[in-house]
N, C-alpha and C positions, 0 to 999 in steps of 0.2 A: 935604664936611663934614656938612653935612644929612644926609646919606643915611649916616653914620657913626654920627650922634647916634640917628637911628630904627632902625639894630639896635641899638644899644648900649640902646636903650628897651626891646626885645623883649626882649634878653638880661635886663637887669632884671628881666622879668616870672617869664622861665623861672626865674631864680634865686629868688625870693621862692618859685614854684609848688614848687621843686626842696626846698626847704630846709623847707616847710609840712609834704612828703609824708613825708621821710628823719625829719621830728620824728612822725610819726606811726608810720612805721615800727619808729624804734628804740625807743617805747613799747610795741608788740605783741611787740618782740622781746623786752624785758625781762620781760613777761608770760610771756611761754615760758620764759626763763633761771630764772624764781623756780618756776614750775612744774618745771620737771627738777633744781634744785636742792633742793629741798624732798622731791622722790621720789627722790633718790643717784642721778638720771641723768647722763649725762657732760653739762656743757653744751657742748662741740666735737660736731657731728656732720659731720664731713669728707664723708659720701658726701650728705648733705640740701644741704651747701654746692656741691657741685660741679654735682646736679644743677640747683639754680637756675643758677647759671653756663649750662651746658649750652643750658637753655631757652630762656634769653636768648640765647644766640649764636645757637641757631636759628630764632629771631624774627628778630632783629636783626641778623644776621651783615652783610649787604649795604648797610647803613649803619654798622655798626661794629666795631671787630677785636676775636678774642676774647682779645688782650692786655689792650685795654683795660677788656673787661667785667670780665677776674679781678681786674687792679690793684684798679677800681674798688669791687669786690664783694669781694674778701680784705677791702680798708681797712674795707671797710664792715661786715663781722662783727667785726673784731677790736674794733673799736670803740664795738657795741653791748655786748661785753660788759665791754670797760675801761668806759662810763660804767655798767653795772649796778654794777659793784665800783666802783664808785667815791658812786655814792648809797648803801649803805649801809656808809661810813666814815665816821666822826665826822671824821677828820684827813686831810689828804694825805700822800702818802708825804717831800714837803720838812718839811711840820709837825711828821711825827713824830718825823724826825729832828734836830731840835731839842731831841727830851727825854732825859735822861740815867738809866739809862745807855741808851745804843744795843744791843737784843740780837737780833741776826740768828742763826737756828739753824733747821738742818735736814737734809737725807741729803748727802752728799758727788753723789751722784746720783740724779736720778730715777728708781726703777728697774721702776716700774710705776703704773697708775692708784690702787692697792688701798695701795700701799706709801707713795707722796706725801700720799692722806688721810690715814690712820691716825696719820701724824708730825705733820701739820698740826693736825689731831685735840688729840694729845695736847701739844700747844707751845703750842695757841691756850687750851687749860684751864689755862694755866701763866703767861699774861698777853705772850705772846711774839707780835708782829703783822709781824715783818718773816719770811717764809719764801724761805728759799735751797732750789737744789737744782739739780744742774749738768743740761744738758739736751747740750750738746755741750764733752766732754770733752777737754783735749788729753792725751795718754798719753805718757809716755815710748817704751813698745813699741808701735809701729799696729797690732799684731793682737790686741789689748786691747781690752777693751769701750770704748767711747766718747760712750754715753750714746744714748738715743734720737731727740735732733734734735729737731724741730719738734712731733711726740707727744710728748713728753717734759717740753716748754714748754706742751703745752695740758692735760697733766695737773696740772701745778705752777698754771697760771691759775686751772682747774677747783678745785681744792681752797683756792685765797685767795678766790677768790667764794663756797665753800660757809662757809669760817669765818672771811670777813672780815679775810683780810689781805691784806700786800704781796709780791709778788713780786723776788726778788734771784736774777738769774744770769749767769753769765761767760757772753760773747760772745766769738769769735776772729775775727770780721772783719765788716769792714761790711754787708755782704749779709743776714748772719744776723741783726743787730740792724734792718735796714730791715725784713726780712721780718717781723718778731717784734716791732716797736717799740711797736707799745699792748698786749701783753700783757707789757710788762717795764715793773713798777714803778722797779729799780734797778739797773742796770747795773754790771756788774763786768770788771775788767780782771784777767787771771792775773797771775803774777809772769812765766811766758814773756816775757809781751809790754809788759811793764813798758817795754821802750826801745826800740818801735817807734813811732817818731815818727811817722812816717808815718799809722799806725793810731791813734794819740793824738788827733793832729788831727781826723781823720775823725768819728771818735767826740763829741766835742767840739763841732763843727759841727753833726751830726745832733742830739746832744741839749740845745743851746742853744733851739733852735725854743718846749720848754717848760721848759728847765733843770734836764731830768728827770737826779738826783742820777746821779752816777756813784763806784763805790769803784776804789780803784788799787791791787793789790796791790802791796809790793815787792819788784823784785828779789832772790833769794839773793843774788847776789851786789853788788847795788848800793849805793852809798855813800850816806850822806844828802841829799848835794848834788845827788848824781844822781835818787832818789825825785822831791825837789822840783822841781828841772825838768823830770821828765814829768808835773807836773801842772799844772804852768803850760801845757805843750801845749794841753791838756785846756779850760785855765780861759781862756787867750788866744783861743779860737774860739767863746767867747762866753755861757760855762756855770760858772757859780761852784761849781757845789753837787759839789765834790769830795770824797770822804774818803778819807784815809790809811789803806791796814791793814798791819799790820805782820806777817809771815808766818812769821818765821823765817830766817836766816842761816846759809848753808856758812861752817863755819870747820874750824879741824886735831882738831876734836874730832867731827870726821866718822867720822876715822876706826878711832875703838873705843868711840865711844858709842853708847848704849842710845838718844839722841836721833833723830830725823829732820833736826831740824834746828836751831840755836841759837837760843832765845826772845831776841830783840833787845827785851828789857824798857827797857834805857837809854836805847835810841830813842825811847821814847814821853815822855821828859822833856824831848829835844831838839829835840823835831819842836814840842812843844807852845809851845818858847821862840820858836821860828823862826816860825810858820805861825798863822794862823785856821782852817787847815782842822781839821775833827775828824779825832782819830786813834782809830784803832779796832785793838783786837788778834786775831788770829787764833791761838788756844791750840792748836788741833788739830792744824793744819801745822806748827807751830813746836816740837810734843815728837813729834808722829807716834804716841803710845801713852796711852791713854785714861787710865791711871791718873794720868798728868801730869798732865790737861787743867785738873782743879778747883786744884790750887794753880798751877800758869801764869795762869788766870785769874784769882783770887785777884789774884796780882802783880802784874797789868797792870792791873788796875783800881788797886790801892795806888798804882801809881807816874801816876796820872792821866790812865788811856785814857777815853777817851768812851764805850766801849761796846766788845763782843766778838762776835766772829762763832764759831759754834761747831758743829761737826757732831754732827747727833745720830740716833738710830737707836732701833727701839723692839726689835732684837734685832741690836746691831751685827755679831754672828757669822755670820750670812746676810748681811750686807750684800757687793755683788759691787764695792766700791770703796772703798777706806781703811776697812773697819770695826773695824782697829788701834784707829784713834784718836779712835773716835766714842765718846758714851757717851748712857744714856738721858736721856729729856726732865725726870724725876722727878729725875735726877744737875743740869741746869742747875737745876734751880727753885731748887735749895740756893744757888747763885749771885745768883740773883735777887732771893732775900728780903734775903741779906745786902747784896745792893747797896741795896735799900728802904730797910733798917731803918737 
């Protein structure tokens, strides 16, 4: 037991030494982050990251694997540059969404470094702090574009560090969200996987640790009752900060209307009697055609959503995913004053 107590001393010491060096580290690193963000340089530079990796393992290889160097060293960028975006926020991404109304808006997907600022750009002149934009796609057809993946997510990062907001994107499975967890402000659930319990859980778990918010699409085709018990999935693994969006519903007017899909507006008066969680409406998905989008959101705020998630595009005709039903950022702002005044 002695000889327990005096590593467990050593250990101590390493850790104060360890913890003294990484506070000094992630200060230089934030010095470089405001440097490149001040000159519109990307703050990812994947091949500067790798080579440290690299150096380290061929130091260190024979005392340590280079599994664990990347774990160790991935967490450790991702993180220097979540606490940069995070010192200069006034609010945390739980605070903000406390204030009403709730307005998430931005491309259906990220479709480039140049394409994510520019929207960011023009949302964040408009008072709008929560930025969406899909990074891994689910498609209907798999020979469909499907979004850039892991680039895709560090361009979306890179532009809420350059104008100071939050990050919001769908995840499709565990892995993707471990890999990617400190540069996702907010997590999102599609309506696909609305009633994979399984993946609820999981999700739930992982982001109970800091009860980083998660949104839950609904099902098209799920009932209310059904909604609410996968969210309780979600909230039972030890993460309160759920919200409901309401997407849109398949009904028999699929089949000769001009809709995508039927704005479930009623929903949001029933969800509100039922639940503490905020409900949030999704205008875009729910008419699929842009000209909809301002009177659906209109409505859902009348019938007492918390706020709208809404896709927006600064030329939604090039856009290479739903730019049916995007519209521009200067089209939300009309929303936004009216929701103000």
């Amino acid at each position: 037991m002695e000889k327990i107590n005096e590593l467990r001393e050593r250990i101590d010491e390493f850790d104060r030494q360890l913890i003294k060096v990484f506070a000094e580290r992630l200060q230089i690193a934030k010095e470089i982050l405001t440097l490149k963000i001040g000159n519109q340089l990307k703050a990812d530079d994947s091949k500067r990251e790798s080579e440290i990796i690299e150096k380290l393992f061929s130091e260190f290889g024979d005392k340590i694997s280079k599994y664990t160097i990347e774990k160790l060293y991935r967490t450790i960028f991702s993180i220097s540059k979540e606490s940069f975006k995070n010192e200069h926020q006034n609010l945390t991404a739980i605070e903000l969404l406390k204030l009403r109304p709730i307005m998430i808006a931005g491309p259906c997907v990220v479709e480039s470094r140049e394409q994510v600022f520019r929207i960011a750009q023009e949302l964040s002149e408009i008072g709008v702090k929560l930025l969406r934009g899909g990074a891994f796609k689910p498609r209907t057809r798999p020979d469909s574009f499907q979004g850039l993946g892991d680039e895709g997510l560090d361009y979306l990062l890179d532009a809420a560090c350059k104008y100071q907001m939050y990050t919001v994107t769908e995840i499709l499975d565990t892995e993707q969200l471990e890999r990617n967890y400190e540069k996702i402000d907010i997590v999102q659930i599609g309506s696909r996987n609305m009633s994979s319990y399984g993946f609820l859980k999981q999700v739930g778990r992982l982001s109970a640790q800091d009860e980083k918010p998660v949104i839950l699409k609904r099902g098209f085709a799920a009932t209310i009752e059904e909604f609410l018990n996968a969210a309780e999935y979600i909230r039972q693994e030890g993460n309160p900060n759920v919200i409901l969006c309401l997407r849109g519903i398949r009904t028999f007017e699929q089949i000769d209307s001009k809709l995508r899909f039927t704005p479930d507006i009623g929903a949001i008066m029933d969800l509100k009697e039922r639940t503490d969680m905020p409900v949030i409406f999704d205008p875009s998905h729910s008419t699929g055609v842009s000209r909809y989008v301002l009177p659906i959101a209109r409505a859902a705020l009348a019938a007492g959503a918390d706020g709208l998630m809404v896709e927006t595009h600064y030329s939604p005709k090039e856009a290479l995913i739903d730019g049916f039903q995007a519209i521009f950022p200067k089209d939300l702002k009309v929303i936004i004053d009216e929701a103000l005044n």
